[in-house]
N, CA, C and O atoms as a CHARMM CRD file, in Angstrom:
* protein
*
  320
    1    1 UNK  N      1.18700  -4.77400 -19.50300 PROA 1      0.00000
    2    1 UNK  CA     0.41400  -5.47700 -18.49900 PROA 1      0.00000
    3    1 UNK  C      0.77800  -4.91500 -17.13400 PROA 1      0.00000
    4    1 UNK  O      1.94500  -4.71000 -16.80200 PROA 1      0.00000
    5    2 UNK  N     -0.40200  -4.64600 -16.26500 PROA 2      0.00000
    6    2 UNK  CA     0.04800  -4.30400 -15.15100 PROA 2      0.00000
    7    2 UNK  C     -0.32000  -5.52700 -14.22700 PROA 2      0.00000
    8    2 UNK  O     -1.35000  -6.13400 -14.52400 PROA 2      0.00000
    9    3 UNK  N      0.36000  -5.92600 -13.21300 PROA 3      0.00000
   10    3 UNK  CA     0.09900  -6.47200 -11.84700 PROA 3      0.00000
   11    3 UNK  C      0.29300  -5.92600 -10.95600 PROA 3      0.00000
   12    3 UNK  O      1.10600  -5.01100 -10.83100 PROA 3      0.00000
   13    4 UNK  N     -0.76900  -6.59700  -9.73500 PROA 4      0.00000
   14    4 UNK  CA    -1.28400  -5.69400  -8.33300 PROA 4      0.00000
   15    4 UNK  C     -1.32900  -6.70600  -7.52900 PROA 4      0.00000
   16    4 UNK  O     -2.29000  -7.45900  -7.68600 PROA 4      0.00000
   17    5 UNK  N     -0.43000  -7.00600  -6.54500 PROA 5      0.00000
   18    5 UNK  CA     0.16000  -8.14100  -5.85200 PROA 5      0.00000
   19    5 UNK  C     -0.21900  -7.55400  -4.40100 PROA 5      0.00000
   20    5 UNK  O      0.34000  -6.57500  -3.90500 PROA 5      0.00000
   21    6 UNK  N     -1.45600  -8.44400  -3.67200 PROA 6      0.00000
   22    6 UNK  CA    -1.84600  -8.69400  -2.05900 PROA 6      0.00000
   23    6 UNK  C     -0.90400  -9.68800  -1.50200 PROA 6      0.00000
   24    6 UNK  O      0.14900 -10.23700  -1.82600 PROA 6      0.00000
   25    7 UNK  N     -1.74900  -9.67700  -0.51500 PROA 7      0.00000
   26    7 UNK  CA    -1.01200 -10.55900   0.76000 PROA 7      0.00000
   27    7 UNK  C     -1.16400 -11.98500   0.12000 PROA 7      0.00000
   28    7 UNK  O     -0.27700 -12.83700   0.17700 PROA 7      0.00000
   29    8 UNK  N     -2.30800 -12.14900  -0.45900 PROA 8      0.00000
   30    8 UNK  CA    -2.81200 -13.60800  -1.07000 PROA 8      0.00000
   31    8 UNK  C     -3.58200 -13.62700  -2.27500 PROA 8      0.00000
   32    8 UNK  O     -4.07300 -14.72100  -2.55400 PROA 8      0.00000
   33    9 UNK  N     -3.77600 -12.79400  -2.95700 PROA 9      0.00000
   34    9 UNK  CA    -4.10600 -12.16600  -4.26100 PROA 9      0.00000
   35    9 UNK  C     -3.24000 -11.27400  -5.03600 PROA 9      0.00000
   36    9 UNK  O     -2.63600 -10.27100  -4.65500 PROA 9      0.00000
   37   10 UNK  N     -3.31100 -12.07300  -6.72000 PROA 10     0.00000
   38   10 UNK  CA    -2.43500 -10.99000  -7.43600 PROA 10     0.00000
   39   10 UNK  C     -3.75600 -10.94000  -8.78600 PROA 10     0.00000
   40   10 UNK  O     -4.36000 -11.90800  -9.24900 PROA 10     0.00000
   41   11 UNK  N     -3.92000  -9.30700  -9.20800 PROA 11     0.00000
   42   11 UNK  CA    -4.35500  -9.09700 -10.24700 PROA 11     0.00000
   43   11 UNK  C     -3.44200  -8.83600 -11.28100 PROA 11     0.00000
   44   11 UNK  O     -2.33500  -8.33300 -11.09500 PROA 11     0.00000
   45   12 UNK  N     -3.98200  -9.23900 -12.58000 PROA 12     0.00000
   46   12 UNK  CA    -2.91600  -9.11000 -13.69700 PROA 12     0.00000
   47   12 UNK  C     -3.98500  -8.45400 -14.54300 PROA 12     0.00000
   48   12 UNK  O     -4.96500  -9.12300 -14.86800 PROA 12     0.00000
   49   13 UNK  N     -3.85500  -7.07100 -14.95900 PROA 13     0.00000
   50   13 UNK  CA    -4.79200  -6.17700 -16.17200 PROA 13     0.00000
   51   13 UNK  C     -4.15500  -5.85500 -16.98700 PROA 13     0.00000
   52   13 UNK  O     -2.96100  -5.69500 -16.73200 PROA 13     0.00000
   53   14 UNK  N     -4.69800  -5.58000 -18.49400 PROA 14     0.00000
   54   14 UNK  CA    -4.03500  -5.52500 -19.62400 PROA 14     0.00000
   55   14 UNK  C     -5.30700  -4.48000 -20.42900 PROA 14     0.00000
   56   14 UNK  O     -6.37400  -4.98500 -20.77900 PROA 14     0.00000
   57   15 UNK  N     -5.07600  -3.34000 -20.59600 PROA 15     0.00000
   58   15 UNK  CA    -5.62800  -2.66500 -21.61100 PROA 15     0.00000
   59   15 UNK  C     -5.60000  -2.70900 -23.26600 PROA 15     0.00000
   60   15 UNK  O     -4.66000  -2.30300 -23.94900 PROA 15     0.00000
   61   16 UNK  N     -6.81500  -3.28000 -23.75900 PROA 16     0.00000
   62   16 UNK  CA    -5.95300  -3.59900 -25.32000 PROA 16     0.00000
   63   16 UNK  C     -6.96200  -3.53900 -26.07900 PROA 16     0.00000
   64   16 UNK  O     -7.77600  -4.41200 -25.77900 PROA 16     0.00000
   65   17 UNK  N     -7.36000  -2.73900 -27.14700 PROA 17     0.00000
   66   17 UNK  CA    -8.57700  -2.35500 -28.22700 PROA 17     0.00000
   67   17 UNK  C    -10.00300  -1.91500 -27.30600 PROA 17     0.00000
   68   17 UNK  O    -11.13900  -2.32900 -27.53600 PROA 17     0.00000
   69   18 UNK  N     -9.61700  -1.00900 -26.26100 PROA 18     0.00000
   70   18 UNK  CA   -10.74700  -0.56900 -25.73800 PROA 18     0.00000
   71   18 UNK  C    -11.31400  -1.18300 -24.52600 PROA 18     0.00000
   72   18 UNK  O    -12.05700  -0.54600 -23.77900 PROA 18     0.00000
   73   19 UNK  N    -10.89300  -2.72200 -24.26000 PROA 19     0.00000
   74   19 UNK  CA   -11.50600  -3.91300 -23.82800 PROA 19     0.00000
   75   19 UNK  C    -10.49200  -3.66200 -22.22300 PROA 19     0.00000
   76   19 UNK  O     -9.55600  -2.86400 -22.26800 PROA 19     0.00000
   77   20 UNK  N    -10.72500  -4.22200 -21.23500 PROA 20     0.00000
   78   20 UNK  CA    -9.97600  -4.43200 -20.04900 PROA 20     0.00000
   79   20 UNK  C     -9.83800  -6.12400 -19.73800 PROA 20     0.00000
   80   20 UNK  O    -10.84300  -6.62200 -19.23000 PROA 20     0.00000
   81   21 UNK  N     -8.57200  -7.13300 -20.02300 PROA 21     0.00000
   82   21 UNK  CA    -8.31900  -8.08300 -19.83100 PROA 21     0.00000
   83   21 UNK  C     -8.20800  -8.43700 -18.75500 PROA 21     0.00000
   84   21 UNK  O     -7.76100  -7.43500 -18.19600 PROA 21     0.00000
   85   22 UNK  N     -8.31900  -9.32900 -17.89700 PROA 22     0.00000
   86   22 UNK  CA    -7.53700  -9.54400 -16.52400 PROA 22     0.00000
   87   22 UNK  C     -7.61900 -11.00400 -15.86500 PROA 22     0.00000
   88   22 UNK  O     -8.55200 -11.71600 -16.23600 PROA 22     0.00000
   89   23 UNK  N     -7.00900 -11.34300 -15.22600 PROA 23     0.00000
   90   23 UNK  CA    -7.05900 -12.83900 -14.50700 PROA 23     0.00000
   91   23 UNK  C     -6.64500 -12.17000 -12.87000 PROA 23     0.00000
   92   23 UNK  O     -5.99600 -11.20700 -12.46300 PROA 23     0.00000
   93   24 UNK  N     -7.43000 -13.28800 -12.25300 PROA 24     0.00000
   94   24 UNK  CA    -7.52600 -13.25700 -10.56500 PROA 24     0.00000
   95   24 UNK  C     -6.37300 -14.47100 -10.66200 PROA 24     0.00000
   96   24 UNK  O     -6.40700 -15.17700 -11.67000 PROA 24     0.00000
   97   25 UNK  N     -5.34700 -14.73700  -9.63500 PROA 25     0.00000
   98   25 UNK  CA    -4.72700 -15.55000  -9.19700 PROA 25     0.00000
   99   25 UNK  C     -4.67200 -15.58200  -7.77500 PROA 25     0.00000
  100   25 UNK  O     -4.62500 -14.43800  -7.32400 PROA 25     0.00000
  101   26 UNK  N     -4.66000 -16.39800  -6.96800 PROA 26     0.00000
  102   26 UNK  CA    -4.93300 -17.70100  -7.96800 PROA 26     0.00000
  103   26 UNK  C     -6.21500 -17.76600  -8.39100 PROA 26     0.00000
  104   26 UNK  O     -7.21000 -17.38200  -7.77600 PROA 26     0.00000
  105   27 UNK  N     -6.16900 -18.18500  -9.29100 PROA 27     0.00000
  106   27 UNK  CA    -7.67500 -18.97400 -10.55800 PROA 27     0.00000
  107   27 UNK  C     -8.69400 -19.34100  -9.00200 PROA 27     0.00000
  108   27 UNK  O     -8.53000 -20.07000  -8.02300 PROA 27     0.00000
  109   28 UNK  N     -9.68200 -18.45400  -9.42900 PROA 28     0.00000
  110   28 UNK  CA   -10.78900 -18.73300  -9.03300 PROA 28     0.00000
  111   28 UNK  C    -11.99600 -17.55900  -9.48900 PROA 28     0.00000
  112   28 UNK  O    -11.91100 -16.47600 -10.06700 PROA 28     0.00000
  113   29 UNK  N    -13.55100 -18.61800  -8.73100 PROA 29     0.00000
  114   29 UNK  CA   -14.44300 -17.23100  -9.44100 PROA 29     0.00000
  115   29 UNK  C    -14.37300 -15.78100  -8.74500 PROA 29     0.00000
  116   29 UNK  O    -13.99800 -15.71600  -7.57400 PROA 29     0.00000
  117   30 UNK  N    -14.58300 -15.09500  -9.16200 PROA 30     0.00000
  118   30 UNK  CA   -14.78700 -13.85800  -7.87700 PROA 30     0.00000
  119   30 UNK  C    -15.67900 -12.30300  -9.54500 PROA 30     0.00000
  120   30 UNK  O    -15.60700 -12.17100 -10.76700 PROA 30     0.00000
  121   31 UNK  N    -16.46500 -11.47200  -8.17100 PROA 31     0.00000
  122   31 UNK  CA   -17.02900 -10.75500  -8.86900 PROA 31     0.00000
  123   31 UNK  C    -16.01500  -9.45600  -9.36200 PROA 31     0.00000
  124   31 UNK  O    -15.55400  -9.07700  -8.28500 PROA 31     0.00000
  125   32 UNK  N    -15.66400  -8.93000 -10.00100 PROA 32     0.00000
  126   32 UNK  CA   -14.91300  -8.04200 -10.77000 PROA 32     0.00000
  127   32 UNK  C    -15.68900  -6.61100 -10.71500 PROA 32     0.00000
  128   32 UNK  O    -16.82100  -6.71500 -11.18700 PROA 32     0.00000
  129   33 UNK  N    -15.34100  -5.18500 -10.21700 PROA 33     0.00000
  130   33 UNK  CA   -16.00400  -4.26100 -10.56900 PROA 33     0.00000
  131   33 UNK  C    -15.01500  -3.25400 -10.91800 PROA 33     0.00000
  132   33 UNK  O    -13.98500  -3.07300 -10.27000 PROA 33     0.00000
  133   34 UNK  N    -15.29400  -2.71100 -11.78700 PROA 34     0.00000
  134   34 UNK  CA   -14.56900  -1.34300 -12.53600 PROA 34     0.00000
  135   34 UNK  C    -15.01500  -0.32400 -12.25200 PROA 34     0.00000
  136   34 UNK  O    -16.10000   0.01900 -12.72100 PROA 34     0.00000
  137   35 UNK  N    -14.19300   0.60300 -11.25100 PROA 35     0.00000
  138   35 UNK  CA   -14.54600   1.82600 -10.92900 PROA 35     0.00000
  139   35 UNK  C    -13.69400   2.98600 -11.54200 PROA 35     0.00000
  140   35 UNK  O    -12.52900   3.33800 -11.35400 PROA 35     0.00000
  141   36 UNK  N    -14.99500   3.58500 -12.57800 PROA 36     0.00000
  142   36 UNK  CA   -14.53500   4.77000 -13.14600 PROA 36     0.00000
  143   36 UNK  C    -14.90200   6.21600 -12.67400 PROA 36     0.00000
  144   36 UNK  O    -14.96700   6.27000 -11.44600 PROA 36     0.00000
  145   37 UNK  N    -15.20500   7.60100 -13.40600 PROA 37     0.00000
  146   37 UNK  CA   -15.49600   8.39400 -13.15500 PROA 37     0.00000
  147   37 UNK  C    -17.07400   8.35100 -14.24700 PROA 37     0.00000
  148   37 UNK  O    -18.08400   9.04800 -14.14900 PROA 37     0.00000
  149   38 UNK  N    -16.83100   7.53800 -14.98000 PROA 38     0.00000
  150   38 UNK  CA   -18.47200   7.05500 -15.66500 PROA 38     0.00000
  151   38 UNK  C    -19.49000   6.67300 -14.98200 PROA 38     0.00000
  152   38 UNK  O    -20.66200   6.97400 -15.20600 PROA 38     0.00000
  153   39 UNK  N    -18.94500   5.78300 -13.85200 PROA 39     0.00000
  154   39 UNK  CA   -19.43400   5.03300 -12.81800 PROA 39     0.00000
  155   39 UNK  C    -18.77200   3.31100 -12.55100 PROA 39     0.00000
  156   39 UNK  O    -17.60800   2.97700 -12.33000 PROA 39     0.00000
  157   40 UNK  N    -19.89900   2.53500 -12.66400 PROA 40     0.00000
  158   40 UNK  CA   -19.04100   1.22400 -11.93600 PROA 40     0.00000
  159   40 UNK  C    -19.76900   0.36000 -12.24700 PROA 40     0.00000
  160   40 UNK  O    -20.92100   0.26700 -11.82400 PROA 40     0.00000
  161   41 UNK  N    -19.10900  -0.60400 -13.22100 PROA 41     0.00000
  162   41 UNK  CA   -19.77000  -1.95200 -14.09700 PROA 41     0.00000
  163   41 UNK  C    -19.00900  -3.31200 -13.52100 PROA 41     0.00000
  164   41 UNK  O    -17.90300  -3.37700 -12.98400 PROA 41     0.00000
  165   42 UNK  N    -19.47100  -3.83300 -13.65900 PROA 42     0.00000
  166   42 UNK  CA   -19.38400  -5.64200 -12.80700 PROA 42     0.00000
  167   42 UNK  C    -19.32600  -6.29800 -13.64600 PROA 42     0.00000
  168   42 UNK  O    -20.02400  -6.08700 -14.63900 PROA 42     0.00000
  169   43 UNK  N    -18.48000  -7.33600 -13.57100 PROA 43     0.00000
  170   43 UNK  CA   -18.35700  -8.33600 -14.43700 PROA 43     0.00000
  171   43 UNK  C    -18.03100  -9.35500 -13.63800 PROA 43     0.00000
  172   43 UNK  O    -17.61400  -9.06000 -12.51800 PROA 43     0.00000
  173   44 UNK  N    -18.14900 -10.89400 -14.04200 PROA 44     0.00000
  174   44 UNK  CA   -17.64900 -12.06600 -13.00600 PROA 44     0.00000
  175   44 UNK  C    -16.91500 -12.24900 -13.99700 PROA 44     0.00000
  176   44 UNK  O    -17.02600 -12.15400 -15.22000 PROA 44     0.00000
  177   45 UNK  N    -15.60800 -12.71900 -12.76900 PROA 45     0.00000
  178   45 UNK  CA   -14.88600 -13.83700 -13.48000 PROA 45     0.00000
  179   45 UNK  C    -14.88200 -15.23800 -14.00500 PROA 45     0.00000
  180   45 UNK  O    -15.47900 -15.77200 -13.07000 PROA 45     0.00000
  181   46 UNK  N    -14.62000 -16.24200 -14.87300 PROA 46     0.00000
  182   46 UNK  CA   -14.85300 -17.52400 -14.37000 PROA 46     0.00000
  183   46 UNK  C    -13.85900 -18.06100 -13.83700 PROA 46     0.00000
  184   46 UNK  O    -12.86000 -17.47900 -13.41400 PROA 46     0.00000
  185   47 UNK  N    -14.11400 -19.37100 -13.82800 PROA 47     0.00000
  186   47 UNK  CA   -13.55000 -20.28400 -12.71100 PROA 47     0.00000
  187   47 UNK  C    -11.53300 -20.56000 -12.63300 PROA 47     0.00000
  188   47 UNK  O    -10.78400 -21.13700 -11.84400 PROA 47     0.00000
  189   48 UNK  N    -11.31300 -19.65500 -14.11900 PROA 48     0.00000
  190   48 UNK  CA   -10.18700 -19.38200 -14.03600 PROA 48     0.00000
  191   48 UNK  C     -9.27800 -17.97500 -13.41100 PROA 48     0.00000
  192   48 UNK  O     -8.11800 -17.59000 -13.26600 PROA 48     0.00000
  193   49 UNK  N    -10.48000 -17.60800 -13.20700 PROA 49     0.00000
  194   49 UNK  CA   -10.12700 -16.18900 -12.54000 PROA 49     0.00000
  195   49 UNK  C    -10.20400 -15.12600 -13.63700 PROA 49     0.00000
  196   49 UNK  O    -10.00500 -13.96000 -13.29600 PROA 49     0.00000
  197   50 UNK  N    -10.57200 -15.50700 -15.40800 PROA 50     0.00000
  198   50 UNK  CA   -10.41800 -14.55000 -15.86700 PROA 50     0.00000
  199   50 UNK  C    -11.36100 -13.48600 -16.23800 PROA 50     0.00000
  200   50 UNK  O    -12.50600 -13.91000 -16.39700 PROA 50     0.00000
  201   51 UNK  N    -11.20900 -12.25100 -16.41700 PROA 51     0.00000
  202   51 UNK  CA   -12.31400 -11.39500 -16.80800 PROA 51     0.00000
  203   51 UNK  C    -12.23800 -10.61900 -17.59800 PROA 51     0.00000
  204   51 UNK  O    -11.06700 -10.24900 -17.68000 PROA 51     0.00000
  205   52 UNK  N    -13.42800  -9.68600 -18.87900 PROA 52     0.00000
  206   52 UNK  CA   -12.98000  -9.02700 -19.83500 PROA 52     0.00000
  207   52 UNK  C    -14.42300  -7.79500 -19.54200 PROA 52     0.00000
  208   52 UNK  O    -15.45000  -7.96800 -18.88700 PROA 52     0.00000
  209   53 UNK  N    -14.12300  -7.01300 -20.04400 PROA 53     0.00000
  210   53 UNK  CA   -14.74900  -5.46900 -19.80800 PROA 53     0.00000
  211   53 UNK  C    -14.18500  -4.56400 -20.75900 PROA 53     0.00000
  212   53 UNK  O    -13.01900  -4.42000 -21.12500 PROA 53     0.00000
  213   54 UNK  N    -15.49600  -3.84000 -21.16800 PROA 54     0.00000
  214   54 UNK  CA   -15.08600  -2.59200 -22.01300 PROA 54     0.00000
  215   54 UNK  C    -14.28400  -1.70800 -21.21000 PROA 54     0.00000
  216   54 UNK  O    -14.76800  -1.51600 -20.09400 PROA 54     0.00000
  217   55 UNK  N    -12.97200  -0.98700 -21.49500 PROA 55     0.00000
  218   55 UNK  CA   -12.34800   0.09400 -20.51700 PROA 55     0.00000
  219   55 UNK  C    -13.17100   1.44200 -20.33600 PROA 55     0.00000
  220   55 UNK  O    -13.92700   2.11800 -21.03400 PROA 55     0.00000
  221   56 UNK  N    -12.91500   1.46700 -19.70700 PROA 56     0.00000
  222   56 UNK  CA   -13.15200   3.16900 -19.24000 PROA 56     0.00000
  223   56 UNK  C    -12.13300   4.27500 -19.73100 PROA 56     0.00000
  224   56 UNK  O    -10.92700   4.02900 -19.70600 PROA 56     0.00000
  225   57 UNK  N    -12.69400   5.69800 -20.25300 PROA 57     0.00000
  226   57 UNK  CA   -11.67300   6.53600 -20.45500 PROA 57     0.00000
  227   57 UNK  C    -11.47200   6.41100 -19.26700 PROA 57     0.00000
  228   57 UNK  O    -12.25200   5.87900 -18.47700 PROA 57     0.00000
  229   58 UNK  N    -10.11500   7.01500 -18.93700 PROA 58     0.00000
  230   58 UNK  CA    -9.69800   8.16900 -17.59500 PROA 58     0.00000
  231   58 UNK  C     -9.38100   6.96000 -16.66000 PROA 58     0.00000
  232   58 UNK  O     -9.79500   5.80700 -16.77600 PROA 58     0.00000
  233   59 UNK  N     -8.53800   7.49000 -15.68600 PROA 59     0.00000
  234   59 UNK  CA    -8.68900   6.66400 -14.59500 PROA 59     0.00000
  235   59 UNK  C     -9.40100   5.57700 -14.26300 PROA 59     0.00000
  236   59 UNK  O    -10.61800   5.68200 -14.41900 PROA 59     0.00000
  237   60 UNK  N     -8.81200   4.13800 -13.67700 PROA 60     0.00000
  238   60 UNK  CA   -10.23500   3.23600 -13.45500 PROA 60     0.00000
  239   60 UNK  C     -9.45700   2.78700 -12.18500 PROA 60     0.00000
  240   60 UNK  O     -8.25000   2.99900 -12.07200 PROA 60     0.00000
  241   61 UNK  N    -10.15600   2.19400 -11.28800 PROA 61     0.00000
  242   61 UNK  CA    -9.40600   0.94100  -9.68200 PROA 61     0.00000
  243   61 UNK  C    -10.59300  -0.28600  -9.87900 PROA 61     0.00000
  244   61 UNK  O    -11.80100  -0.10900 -10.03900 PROA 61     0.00000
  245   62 UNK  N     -9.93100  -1.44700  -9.82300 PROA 62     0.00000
  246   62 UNK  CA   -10.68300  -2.15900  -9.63200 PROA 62     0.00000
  247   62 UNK  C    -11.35200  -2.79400  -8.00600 PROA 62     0.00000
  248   62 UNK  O    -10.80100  -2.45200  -6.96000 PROA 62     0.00000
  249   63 UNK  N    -12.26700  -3.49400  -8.00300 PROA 63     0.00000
  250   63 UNK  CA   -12.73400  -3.84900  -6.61700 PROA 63     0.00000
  251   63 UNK  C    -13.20800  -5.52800  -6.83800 PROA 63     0.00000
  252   63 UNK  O    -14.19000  -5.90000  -7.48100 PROA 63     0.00000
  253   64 UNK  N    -12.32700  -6.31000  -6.19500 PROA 64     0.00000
  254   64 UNK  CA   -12.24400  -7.82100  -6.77000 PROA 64     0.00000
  255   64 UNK  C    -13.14700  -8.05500  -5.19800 PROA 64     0.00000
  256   64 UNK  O    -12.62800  -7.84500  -4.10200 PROA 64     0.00000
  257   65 UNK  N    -14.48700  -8.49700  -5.38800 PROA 65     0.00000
  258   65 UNK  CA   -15.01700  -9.57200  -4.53200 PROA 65     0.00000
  259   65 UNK  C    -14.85600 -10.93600  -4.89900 PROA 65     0.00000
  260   65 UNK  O    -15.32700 -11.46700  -5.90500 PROA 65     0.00000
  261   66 UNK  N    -13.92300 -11.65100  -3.71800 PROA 66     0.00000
  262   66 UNK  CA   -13.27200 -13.11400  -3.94400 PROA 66     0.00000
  263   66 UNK  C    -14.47200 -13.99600  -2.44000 PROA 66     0.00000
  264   66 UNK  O    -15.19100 -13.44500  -1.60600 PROA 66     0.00000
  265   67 UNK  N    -14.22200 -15.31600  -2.65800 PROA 67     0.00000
  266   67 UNK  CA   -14.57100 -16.38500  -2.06500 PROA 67     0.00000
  267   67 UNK  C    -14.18700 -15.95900  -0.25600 PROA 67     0.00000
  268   67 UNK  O    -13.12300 -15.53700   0.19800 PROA 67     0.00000
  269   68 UNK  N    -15.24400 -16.20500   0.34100 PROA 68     0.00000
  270   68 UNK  CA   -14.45000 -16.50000   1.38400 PROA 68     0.00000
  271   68 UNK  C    -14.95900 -14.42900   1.97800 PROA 68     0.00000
  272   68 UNK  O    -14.29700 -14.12200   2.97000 PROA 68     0.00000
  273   69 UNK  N    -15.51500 -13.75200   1.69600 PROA 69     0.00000
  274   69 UNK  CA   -15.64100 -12.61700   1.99400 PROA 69     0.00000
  275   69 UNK  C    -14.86800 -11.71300   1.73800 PROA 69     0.00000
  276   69 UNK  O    -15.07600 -10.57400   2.15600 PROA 69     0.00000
  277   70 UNK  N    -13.85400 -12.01600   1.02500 PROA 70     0.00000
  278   70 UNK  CA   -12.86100 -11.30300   0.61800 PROA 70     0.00000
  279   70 UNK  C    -12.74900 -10.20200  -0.38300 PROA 70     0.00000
  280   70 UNK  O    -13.05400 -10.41600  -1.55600 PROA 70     0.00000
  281   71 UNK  N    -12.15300  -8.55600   0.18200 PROA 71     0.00000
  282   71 UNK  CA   -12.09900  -7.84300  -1.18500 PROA 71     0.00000
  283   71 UNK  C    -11.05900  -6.72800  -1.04100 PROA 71     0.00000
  284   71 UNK  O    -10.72600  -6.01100  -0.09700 PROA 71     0.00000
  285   72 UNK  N    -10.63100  -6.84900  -2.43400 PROA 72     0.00000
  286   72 UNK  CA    -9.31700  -6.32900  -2.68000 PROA 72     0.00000
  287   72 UNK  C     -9.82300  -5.18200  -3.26700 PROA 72     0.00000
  288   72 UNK  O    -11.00900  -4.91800  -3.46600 PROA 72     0.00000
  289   73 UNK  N     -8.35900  -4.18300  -3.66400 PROA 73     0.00000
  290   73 UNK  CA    -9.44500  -3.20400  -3.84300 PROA 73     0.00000
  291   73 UNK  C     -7.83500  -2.66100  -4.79800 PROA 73     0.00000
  292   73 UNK  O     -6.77400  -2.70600  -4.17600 PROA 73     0.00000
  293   74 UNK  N     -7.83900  -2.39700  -5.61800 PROA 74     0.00000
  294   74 UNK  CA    -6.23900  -1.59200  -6.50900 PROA 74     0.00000
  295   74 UNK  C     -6.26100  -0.09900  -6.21600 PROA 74     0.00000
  296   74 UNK  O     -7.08700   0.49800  -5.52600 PROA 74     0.00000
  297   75 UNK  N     -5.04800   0.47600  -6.95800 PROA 75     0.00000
  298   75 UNK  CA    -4.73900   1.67800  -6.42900 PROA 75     0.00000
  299   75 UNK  C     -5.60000   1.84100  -8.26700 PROA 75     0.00000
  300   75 UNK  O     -5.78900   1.01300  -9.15800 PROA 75     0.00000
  301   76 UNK  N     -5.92500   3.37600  -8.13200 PROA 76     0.00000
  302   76 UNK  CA    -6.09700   4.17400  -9.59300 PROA 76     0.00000
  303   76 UNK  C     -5.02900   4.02800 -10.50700 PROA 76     0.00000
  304   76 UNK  O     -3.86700   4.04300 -10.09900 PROA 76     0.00000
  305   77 UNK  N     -5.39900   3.84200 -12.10700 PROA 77     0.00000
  306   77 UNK  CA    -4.72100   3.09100 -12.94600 PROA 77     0.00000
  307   77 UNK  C     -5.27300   4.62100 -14.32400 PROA 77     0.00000
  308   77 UNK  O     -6.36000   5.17200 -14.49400 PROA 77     0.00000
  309   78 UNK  N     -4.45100   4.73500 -14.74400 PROA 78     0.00000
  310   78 UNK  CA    -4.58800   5.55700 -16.12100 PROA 78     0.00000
  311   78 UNK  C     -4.57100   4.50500 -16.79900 PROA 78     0.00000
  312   78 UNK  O     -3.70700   3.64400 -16.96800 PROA 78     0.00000
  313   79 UNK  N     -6.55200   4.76400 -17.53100 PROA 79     0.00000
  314   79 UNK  CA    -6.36300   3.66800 -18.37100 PROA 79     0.00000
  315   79 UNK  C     -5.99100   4.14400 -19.87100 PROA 79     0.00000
  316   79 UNK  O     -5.92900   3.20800 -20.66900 PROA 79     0.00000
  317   80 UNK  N     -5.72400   5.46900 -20.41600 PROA 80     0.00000
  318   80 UNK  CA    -5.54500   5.78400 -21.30900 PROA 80     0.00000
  319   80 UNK  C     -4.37100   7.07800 -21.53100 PROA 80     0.00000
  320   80 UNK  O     -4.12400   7.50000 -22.66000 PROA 80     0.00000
């Protein structure tokens, strides 16, 4: 499991059977996007903050649009 700890946001991702796991903390909704070299798929979270996505080969960063105008953005992650 990796975590990616902001000023007021922490992501927690987990690569596991292809799939990309993850929870927003704190728990809330926010839009989820996966940026690969495939391109860049969206997913929402729900109201627990959590989210699931097929992985990407190769490299991925995520881009968390949260409440409030807010967006985080991770460093590049080898997802494989």
């Amino acid at each position: 499991m990796l975590t990616f700890t902001g000023e007021t946001t922490t992501v927690e991702v987990e690569v596991a059977g292809g799939r990309l796991v993850g929870q927003v903390l704190p728990p809330g909704p926010a839009e989820i996007e996966v940026r690969s070299a495939e391109g860049t798929t969206g997913v929402p979270a729900d109201d627990l903050g959590r989210f699931t996505v097929a992985s990407a080969a190769g490299p991925f960063s995520l881009r968390l649009r949260l409440a409030g105008d807010r967006t985080v953005v991770t460093d590049w992650i080898s997802g494989h």
